[in-house]
C-alpha atoms as one frame of an Amber mdcrd trajectory, in Angstrom:
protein
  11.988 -36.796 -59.265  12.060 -37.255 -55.195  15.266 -38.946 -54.214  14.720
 -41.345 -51.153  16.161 -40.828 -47.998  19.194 -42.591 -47.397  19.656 -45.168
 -44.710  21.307 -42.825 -41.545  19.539 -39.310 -42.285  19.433 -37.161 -39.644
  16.579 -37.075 -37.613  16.597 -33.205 -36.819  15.029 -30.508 -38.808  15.942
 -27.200 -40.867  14.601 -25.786 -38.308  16.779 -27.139 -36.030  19.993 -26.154
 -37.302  18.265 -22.319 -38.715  18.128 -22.362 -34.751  21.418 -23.391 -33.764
  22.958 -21.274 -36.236  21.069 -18.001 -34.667  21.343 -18.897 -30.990  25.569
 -20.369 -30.845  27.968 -17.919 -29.828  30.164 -18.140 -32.861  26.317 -15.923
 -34.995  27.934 -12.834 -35.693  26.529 -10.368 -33.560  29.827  -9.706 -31.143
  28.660 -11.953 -28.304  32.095 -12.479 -27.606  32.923  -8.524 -26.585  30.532
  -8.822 -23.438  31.162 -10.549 -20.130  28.054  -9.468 -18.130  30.288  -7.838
 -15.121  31.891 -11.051 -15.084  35.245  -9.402 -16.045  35.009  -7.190 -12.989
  34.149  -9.833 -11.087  37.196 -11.594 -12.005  39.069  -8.652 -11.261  38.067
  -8.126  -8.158  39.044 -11.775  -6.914  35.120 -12.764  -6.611  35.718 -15.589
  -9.283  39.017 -16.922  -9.049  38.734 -20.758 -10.259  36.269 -23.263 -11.838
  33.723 -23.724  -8.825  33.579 -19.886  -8.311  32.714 -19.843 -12.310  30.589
 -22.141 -12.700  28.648 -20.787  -9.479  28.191 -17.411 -11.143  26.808 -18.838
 -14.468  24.559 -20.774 -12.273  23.365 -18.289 -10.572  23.089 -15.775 -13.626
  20.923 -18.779 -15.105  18.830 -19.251 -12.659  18.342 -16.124 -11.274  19.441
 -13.299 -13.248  19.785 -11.783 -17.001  19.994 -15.607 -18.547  16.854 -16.525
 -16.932  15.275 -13.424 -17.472  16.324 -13.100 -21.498  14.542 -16.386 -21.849
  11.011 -15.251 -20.507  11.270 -12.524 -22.923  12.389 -14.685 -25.581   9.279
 -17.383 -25.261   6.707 -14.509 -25.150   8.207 -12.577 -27.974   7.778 -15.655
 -30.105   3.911 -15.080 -29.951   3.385 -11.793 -27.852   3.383  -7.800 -28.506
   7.348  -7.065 -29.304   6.942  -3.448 -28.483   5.737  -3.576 -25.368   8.679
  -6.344 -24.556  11.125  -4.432 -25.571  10.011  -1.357 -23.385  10.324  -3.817
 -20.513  13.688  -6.083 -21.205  14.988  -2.215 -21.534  12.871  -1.418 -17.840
  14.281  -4.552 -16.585  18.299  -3.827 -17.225  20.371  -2.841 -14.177  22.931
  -1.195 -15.336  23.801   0.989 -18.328  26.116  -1.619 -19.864  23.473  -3.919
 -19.495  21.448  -1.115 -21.590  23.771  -1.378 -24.227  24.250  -4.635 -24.040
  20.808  -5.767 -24.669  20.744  -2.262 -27.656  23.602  -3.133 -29.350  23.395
  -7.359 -29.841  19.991  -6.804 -30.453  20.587  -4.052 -33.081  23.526  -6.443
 -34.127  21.380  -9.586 -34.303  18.559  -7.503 -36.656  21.009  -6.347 -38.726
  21.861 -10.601 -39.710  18.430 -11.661 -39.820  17.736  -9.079 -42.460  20.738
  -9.980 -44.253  19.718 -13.733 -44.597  16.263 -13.107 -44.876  16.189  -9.975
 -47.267  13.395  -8.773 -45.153  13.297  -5.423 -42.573  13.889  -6.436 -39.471
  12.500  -4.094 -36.198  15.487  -2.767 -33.504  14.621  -4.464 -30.437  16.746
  -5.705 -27.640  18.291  -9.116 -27.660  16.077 -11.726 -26.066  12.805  -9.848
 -27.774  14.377 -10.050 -31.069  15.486 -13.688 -31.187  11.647 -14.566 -30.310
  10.845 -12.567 -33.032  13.175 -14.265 -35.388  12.121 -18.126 -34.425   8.317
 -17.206 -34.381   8.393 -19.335 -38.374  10.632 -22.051 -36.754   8.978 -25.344
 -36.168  10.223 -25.992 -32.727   9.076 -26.112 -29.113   9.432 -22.767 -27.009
  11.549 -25.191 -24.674  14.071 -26.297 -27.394  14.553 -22.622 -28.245  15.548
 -21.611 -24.481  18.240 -24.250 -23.800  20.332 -23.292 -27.111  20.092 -19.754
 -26.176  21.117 -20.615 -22.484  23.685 -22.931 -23.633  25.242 -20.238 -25.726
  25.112 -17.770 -23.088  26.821 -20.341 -20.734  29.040 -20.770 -23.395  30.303
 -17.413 -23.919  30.545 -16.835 -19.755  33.028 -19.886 -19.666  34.655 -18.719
 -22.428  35.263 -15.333 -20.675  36.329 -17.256 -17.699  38.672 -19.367 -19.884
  40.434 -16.461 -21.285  40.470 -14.200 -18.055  40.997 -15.956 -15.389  42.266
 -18.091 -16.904  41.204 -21.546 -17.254  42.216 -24.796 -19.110  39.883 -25.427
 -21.976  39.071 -28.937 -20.435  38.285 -27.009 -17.527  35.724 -25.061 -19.426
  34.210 -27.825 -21.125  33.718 -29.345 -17.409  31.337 -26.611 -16.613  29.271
 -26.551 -19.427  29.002 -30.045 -19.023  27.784 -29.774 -15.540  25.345 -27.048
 -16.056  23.583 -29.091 -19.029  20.653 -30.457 -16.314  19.810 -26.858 -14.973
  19.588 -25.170 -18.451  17.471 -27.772 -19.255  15.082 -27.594 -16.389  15.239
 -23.739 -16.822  14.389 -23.682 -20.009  11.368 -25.919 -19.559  10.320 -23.893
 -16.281  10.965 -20.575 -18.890   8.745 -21.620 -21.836   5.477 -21.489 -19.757
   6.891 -18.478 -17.016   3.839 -15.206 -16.685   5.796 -12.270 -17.112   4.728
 -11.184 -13.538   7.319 -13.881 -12.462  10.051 -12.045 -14.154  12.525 -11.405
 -11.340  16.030 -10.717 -10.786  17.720 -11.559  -7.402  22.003 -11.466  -8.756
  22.921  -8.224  -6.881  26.544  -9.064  -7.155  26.553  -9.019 -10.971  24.605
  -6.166 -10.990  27.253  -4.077  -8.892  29.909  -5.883 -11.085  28.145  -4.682
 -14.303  27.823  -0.956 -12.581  31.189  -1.421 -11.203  32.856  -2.555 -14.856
  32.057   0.994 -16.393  34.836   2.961 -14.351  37.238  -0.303 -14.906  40.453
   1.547 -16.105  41.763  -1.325 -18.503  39.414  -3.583 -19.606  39.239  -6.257
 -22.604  35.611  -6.825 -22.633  32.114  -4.302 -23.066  30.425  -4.690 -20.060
Protein backbone atom coordinates (compact mmCIF):
# COMPACT_ATOMS: atom_id res chain seq x y z
CA UNK A 1 0.00 0.00 0.00
CA UNK A 2 1.32 3.77 -0.91
CA UNK A 3 1.73 5.72 2.27
CA UNK A 4 0.81 9.50 1.73
CA UNK A 5 3.14 12.12 1.98
CA UNK A 6 3.26 13.76 5.13
CA UNK A 7 2.48 17.39 5.67
CA UNK A 8 6.37 19.15 5.48
CA UNK A 9 8.14 16.64 2.91
CA UNK A 10 10.90 17.88 1.36
CA UNK A 11 10.58 19.36 -1.80
CA UNK A 12 14.03 18.17 -3.31
CA UNK A 13 14.72 14.99 -5.08
CA UNK A 14 16.94 11.67 -4.80
CA UNK A 15 18.55 13.09 -7.19
CA UNK A 16 19.32 15.92 -5.41
CA UNK A 17 20.97 14.61 -2.50
CA UNK A 18 22.75 11.37 -4.95
CA UNK A 19 24.27 14.83 -6.16
CA UNK A 20 25.26 16.47 -3.13
CA UNK A 21 26.61 13.42 -1.77
CA UNK A 22 29.08 13.03 -5.01
CA UNK A 23 29.98 16.69 -5.48
CA UNK A 24 30.66 17.90 -1.23
CA UNK A 25 34.08 17.80 -0.18
CA UNK A 26 33.60 15.46 2.72
CA UNK A 27 32.87 12.19 -0.90
CA UNK A 28 35.77 10.22 -0.29
CA UNK A 29 38.03 10.76 -2.98
CA UNK A 30 40.96 12.82 -0.91
CA UNK A 31 39.81 16.28 -1.99
CA UNK A 32 41.14 17.44 1.08
CA UNK A 33 45.10 16.48 0.21
CA UNK A 34 45.12 19.15 -2.71
CA UNK A 35 45.35 22.92 -2.49
CA UNK A 36 45.70 23.87 -6.20
CA UNK A 37 49.20 25.88 -5.58
CA UNK A 38 47.32 27.62 -3.07
CA UNK A 39 49.69 26.27 -0.34
CA UNK A 40 52.62 27.83 -2.14
CA UNK A 41 50.90 30.70 -2.56
CA UNK A 42 50.41 31.02 1.03
CA UNK A 43 53.88 30.40 1.52
CA UNK A 44 55.15 32.75 -0.42
CA UNK A 45 53.13 35.69 1.34
CA UNK A 46 50.78 36.10 -1.94
CA UNK A 47 47.66 35.20 0.29
CA UNK A 48 48.10 36.34 3.64
CA UNK A 49 44.39 37.13 5.02
CA UNK A 50 40.67 36.76 4.08
CA UNK A 51 40.44 39.38 1.11
CA UNK A 52 43.68 37.95 -0.46
CA UNK A 53 41.71 34.38 -0.13
CA UNK A 54 38.79 34.97 -1.16
CA UNK A 55 40.37 36.94 -4.26
CA UNK A 56 42.21 33.82 -5.35
CA UNK A 57 39.11 31.50 -5.19
CA UNK A 58 37.49 34.15 -7.17
CA UNK A 59 39.67 34.32 -9.55
CA UNK A 60 40.33 30.42 -9.80
CA UNK A 61 36.38 30.41 -10.32
CA UNK A 62 36.10 32.58 -12.73
CA UNK A 63 38.98 32.22 -14.60
CA UNK A 64 40.92 29.23 -14.02
CA UNK A 65 40.76 25.26 -13.17
CA UNK A 66 37.13 25.79 -11.27
CA UNK A 67 35.71 27.37 -14.23
CA UNK A 68 37.31 25.25 -16.55
CA UNK A 69 36.38 21.69 -14.59
CA UNK A 70 32.82 22.82 -14.99
CA UNK A 71 32.77 23.13 -18.92
CA UNK A 72 34.10 19.73 -18.94
CA UNK A 73 31.75 18.57 -16.46
CA UNK A 74 28.37 19.89 -18.44
CA UNK A 75 29.63 18.36 -21.75
CA UNK A 76 30.68 15.10 -20.27
CA UNK A 77 27.15 14.70 -19.02
CA UNK A 78 26.02 14.22 -22.74
CA UNK A 79 29.30 14.40 -24.90
CA UNK A 80 32.25 11.89 -26.07
CA UNK A 81 34.21 11.19 -22.53
CA UNK A 82 37.29 10.10 -24.34
CA UNK A 83 37.94 12.77 -26.25
CA UNK A 84 37.30 15.08 -22.89
CA UNK A 85 39.48 13.48 -21.06
CA UNK A 86 42.37 13.79 -23.70
CA UNK A 87 41.70 17.51 -23.39
CA UNK A 88 41.03 18.30 -19.41
CA UNK A 89 44.57 16.24 -19.45
CA UNK A 90 45.81 18.88 -22.65
CA UNK A 91 44.40 21.62 -20.68
CA UNK A 92 46.44 21.06 -17.13
CA UNK A 93 49.37 23.41 -16.45
CA UNK A 94 51.32 21.83 -14.37
CA UNK A 95 52.23 18.24 -13.50
CA UNK A 96 50.50 18.37 -10.11
CA UNK A 97 47.66 19.58 -11.81
CA UNK A 98 48.20 16.22 -14.00
CA UNK A 99 47.90 14.26 -11.08
CA UNK A 100 45.56 16.05 -9.61
CA UNK A 101 42.92 15.75 -12.15
CA UNK A 102 44.50 11.44 -12.55
CA UNK A 103 44.33 10.64 -9.22
CA UNK A 104 40.63 12.25 -7.84
CA UNK A 105 39.37 11.16 -10.92
CA UNK A 106 40.77 7.58 -10.58
CA UNK A 107 39.67 8.09 -6.84
CA UNK A 108 36.15 9.28 -7.67
CA UNK A 109 35.66 5.98 -10.25
CA UNK A 110 36.80 3.83 -7.86
CA UNK A 111 33.33 5.12 -5.39
CA UNK A 112 30.96 5.24 -8.08
CA UNK A 113 31.67 1.63 -8.84
CA UNK A 114 31.49 0.77 -5.34
CA UNK A 115 27.89 2.21 -4.90
CA UNK A 116 26.80 1.36 -8.14
CA UNK A 117 28.32 -2.25 -8.60
CA UNK A 118 28.96 -1.24 -12.10
CA UNK A 119 32.67 -0.63 -14.04
CA UNK A 120 33.37 2.61 -14.03
CA UNK A 121 36.00 4.19 -16.98
CA UNK A 122 39.45 6.15 -15.48
CA UNK A 123 38.96 9.57 -16.55
CA UNK A 124 40.01 12.79 -15.00
CA UNK A 125 37.92 14.56 -12.45
CA UNK A 126 35.52 17.03 -14.01
CA UNK A 127 34.93 14.34 -17.11
CA UNK A 128 34.10 11.71 -14.71
CA UNK A 129 31.59 13.48 -12.45
CA UNK A 130 29.60 14.33 -15.85
CA UNK A 131 29.75 10.92 -16.49
CA UNK A 132 28.42 9.90 -13.17
CA UNK A 133 25.25 12.53 -13.08
CA UNK A 134 24.38 11.79 -16.83
CA UNK A 135 21.07 9.36 -14.93
CA UNK A 136 20.50 12.28 -12.45
CA UNK A 137 17.37 14.25 -12.99
CA UNK A 138 18.79 17.66 -12.61
CA UNK A 139 19.68 20.77 -14.61
CA UNK A 140 23.38 21.00 -16.00
CA UNK A 141 23.29 24.39 -13.93
CA UNK A 142 22.37 22.78 -10.53
CA UNK A 143 25.19 20.30 -11.10
CA UNK A 144 27.97 23.16 -11.59
CA UNK A 145 27.27 25.27 -8.47
CA UNK A 146 27.59 22.11 -5.99
CA UNK A 147 30.72 21.18 -7.66
CA UNK A 148 31.97 24.90 -7.48
CA UNK A 149 30.73 25.25 -4.07
CA UNK A 150 32.72 22.26 -2.99
CA UNK A 151 35.73 23.34 -4.67
CA UNK A 152 35.35 26.78 -2.92
CA UNK A 153 34.87 24.87 -0.04
CA UNK A 154 37.90 22.89 0.11
CA UNK A 155 40.17 26.25 -1.03
CA UNK A 156 38.81 28.03 2.21
CA UNK A 157 39.32 25.20 4.05
CA UNK A 158 43.02 25.13 2.97
CA UNK A 159 43.15 28.75 3.74
CA UNK A 160 41.56 28.08 7.17
CA UNK A 161 44.08 25.60 8.17
CA UNK A 162 47.24 27.31 6.54
CA UNK A 163 47.14 30.53 6.86
CA UNK A 164 45.34 30.36 9.14
CA UNK A 165 41.96 31.64 9.45
CA UNK A 166 39.01 31.70 11.97
CA UNK A 167 36.34 29.31 10.88
CA UNK A 168 33.79 32.29 10.91
CA UNK A 169 36.19 33.81 8.74
CA UNK A 170 35.89 30.99 6.31
CA UNK A 171 32.32 30.73 6.35
CA UNK A 172 32.40 34.65 5.39
CA UNK A 173 33.91 33.81 2.10
CA UNK A 174 31.92 31.15 1.01
CA UNK A 175 29.16 33.18 1.83
CA UNK A 176 30.28 35.97 -0.33
CA UNK A 177 31.22 33.98 -3.29
CA UNK A 178 27.60 32.24 -3.36
CA UNK A 179 26.36 35.01 -6.29
CA UNK A 180 29.44 34.35 -8.64
CA UNK A 181 29.29 30.49 -8.44
CA UNK A 182 25.96 30.87 -9.24
CA UNK A 183 26.25 33.07 -12.25
CA UNK A 184 29.25 30.83 -13.29
CA UNK A 185 27.63 27.96 -13.18
CA UNK A 186 24.71 29.18 -15.27
CA UNK A 187 27.24 30.95 -17.81
CA UNK A 188 29.12 27.12 -17.62
CA UNK A 189 26.13 24.88 -18.45
CA UNK A 190 25.68 26.34 -22.01
CA UNK A 191 29.83 27.38 -22.51
CA UNK A 192 31.30 25.81 -26.45
CA UNK A 193 34.33 24.18 -25.56
CA UNK A 194 36.21 26.67 -27.88
CA UNK A 195 35.58 29.14 -24.94
CA UNK A 196 37.54 27.01 -22.63
CA UNK A 197 40.27 29.36 -21.41
CA UNK A 198 42.55 29.81 -18.64
CA UNK A 199 43.97 33.31 -17.78
CA UNK A 200 45.33 32.46 -13.58
CA UNK A 201 49.10 32.59 -14.37
CA UNK A 202 49.87 33.08 -10.75
CA UNK A 203 48.35 29.74 -9.70
CA UNK A 204 49.81 28.17 -12.40
CA UNK A 205 53.48 29.21 -11.31
CA UNK A 206 52.27 28.41 -7.70
CA UNK A 207 51.16 24.87 -8.80
CA UNK A 208 54.73 24.53 -10.82
CA UNK A 209 56.36 26.25 -8.02
CA UNK A 210 54.67 23.77 -5.12
CA UNK A 211 56.56 20.63 -6.61
CA UNK A 212 60.17 21.69 -5.34
CA UNK A 213 58.34 23.01 -1.93
CA UNK A 214 60.72 21.34 0.68
CA UNK A 215 57.99 20.77 3.49
CA UNK A 216 54.71 20.71 2.44
CA UNK A 217 51.26 19.39 4.02
CA UNK A 218 49.23 19.32 0.96
CA UNK A 219 49.59 17.41 -2.92
CA UNK A 220 49.78 20.07 -5.14
Amino acid sequence: MALAAPLGTPMISADYLRAVQYLSPAFPIGSFAYSQGLEMAISARSVTDSQSLQDWISAQLRHGSAYMDAIFIAHARTGNCDDLADLAYGFAASKERDLELREMGRAFGAQISGLTGAEFPNLPLPVAIGLATRGLDLPTADILALFLQGFAAQMVSVGVRFIPLGQSAGQAILAALAPQILAIAAHAAHAELDEMSSATIGADMASMAHETLEVRIYRT
